[in-house]
Backbone as CSV, one residue per row, in Angstrom:
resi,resn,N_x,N_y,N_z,CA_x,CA_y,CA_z,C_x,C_y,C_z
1,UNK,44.968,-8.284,-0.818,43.866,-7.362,-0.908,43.531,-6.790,0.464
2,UNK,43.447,-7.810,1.768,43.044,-6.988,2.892,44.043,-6.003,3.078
3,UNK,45.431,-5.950,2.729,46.736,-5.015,2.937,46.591,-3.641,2.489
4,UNK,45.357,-3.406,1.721,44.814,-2.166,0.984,44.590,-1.319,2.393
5,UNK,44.921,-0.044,2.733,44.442,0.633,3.772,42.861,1.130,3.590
6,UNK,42.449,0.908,2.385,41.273,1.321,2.523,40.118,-0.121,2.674
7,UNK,40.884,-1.021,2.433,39.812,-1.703,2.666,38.932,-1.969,3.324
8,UNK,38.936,-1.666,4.593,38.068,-1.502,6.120,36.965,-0.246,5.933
9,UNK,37.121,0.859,4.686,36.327,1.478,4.241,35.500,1.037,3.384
10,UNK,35.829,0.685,2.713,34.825,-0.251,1.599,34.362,-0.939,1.806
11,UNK,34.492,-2.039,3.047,33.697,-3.185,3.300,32.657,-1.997,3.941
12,UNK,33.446,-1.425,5.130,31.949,-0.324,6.153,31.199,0.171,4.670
13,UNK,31.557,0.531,3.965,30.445,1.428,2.884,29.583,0.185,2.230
14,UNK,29.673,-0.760,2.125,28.614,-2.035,1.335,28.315,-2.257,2.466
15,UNK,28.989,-2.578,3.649,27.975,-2.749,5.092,27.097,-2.015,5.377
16,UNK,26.679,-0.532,5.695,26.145,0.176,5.622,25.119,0.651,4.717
17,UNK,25.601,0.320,3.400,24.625,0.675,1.504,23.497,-0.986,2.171
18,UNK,24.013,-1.756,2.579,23.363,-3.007,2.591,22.147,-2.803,3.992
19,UNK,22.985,-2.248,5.021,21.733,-1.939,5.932,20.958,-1.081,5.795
20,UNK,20.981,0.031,4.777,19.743,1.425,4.457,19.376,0.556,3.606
21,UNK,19.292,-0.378,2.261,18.479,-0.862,1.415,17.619,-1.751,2.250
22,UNK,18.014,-2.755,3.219,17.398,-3.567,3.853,16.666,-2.976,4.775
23,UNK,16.719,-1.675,5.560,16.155,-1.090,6.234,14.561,-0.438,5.491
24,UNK,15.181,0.152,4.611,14.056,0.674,3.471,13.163,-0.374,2.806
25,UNK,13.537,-1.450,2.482,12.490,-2.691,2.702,11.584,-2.930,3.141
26,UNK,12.111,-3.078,4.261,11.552,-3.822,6.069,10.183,-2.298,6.233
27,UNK,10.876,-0.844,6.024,10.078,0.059,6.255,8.860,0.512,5.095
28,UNK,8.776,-0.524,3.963,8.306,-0.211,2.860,7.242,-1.424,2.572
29,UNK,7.523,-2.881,3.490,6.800,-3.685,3.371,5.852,-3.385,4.766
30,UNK,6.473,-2.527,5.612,5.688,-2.652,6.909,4.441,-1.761,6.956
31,UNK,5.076,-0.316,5.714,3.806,0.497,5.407,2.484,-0.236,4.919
32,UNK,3.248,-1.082,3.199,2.090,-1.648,2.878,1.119,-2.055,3.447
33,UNK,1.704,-3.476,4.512,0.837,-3.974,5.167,-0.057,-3.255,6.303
34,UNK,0.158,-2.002,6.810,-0.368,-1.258,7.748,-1.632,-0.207,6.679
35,UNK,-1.433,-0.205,5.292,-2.083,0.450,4.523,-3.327,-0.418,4.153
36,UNK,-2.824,-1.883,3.949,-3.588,-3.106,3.400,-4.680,-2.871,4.268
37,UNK,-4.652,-2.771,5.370,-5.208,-3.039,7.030,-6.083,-2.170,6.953
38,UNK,-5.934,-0.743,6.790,-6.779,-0.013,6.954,-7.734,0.080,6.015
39,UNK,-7.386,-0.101,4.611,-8.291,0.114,3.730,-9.107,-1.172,3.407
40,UNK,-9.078,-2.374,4.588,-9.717,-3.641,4.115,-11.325,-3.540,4.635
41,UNK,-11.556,-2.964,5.600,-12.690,-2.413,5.792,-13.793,-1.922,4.604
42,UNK,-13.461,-1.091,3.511,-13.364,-0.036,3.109,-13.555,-1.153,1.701
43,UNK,-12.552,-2.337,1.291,-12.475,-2.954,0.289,-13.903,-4.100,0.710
44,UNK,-13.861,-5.019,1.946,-14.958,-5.319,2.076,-16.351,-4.941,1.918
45,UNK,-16.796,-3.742,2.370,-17.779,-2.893,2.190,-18.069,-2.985,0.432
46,UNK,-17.178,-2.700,-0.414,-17.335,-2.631,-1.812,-17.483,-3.503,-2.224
47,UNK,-16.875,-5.071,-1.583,-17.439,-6.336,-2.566,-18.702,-6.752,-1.859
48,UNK,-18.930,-6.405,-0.777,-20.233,-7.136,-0.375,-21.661,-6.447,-1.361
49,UNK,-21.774,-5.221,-1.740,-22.946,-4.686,-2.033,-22.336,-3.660,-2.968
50,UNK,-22.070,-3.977,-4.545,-21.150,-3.064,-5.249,-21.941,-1.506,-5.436
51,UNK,-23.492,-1.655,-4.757,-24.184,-0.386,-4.927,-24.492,0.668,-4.137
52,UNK,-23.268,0.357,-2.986,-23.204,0.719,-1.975,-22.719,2.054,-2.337
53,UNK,-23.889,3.456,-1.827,-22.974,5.112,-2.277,-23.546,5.768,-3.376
54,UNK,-24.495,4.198,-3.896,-24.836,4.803,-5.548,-26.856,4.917,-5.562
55,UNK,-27.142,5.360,-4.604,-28.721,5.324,-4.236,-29.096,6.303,-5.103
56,UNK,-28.312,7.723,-5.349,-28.774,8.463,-6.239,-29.053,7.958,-8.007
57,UNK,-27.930,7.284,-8.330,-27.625,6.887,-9.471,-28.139,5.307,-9.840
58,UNK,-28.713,4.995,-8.679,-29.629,3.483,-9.106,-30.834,3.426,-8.253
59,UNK,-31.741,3.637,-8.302,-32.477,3.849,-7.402,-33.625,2.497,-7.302
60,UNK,-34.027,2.342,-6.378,-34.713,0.687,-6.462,-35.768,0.848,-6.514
61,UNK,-37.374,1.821,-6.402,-38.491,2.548,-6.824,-38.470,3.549,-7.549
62,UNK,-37.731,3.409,-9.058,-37.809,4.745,-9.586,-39.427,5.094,-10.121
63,UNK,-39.457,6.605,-9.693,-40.682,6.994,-10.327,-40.870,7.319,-11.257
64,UNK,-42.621,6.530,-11.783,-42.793,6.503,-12.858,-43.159,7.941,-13.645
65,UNK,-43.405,8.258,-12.989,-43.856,10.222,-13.638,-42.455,10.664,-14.638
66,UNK,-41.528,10.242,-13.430,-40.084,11.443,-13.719,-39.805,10.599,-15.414
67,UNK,-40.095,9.714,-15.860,-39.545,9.258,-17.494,-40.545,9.781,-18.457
68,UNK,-41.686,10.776,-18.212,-42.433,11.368,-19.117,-41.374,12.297,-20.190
């Protein structure tokens, strides 16, 4: 089988198919975690006080007039 002249092509082409999948990985887990990061701020804020944004739509002295 190594006596194949092409074989030194075919191994380079799975060598290569193997380093863009593994590359695309590495660049796909590194986004996530750089995405995780930014938006944890953002996720904290929302579990601490889920009424956080919503002052219009819940209001904590509503007036009594405005339900006539």
């Amino acid at each position: 089988m190594s006596h194949d002249p092409h074989f030194g092509f075919v191994v380079a082409a799975y060598a290569l198919a193997f380093v863009i999948v593994a590359a695309t990985i590495v660049t796909i887990l590194a986004d996530y975690r750089r995405l995780k990061q930014a938006l944890s701020p953002l996720l904290r804020g929302t579990r601490q006080d889920p009424d956080i944004g919503r002052g219009d739509l819940n209001p904590q002295n509503p007036d009594p007039e405005s339900f006539e």
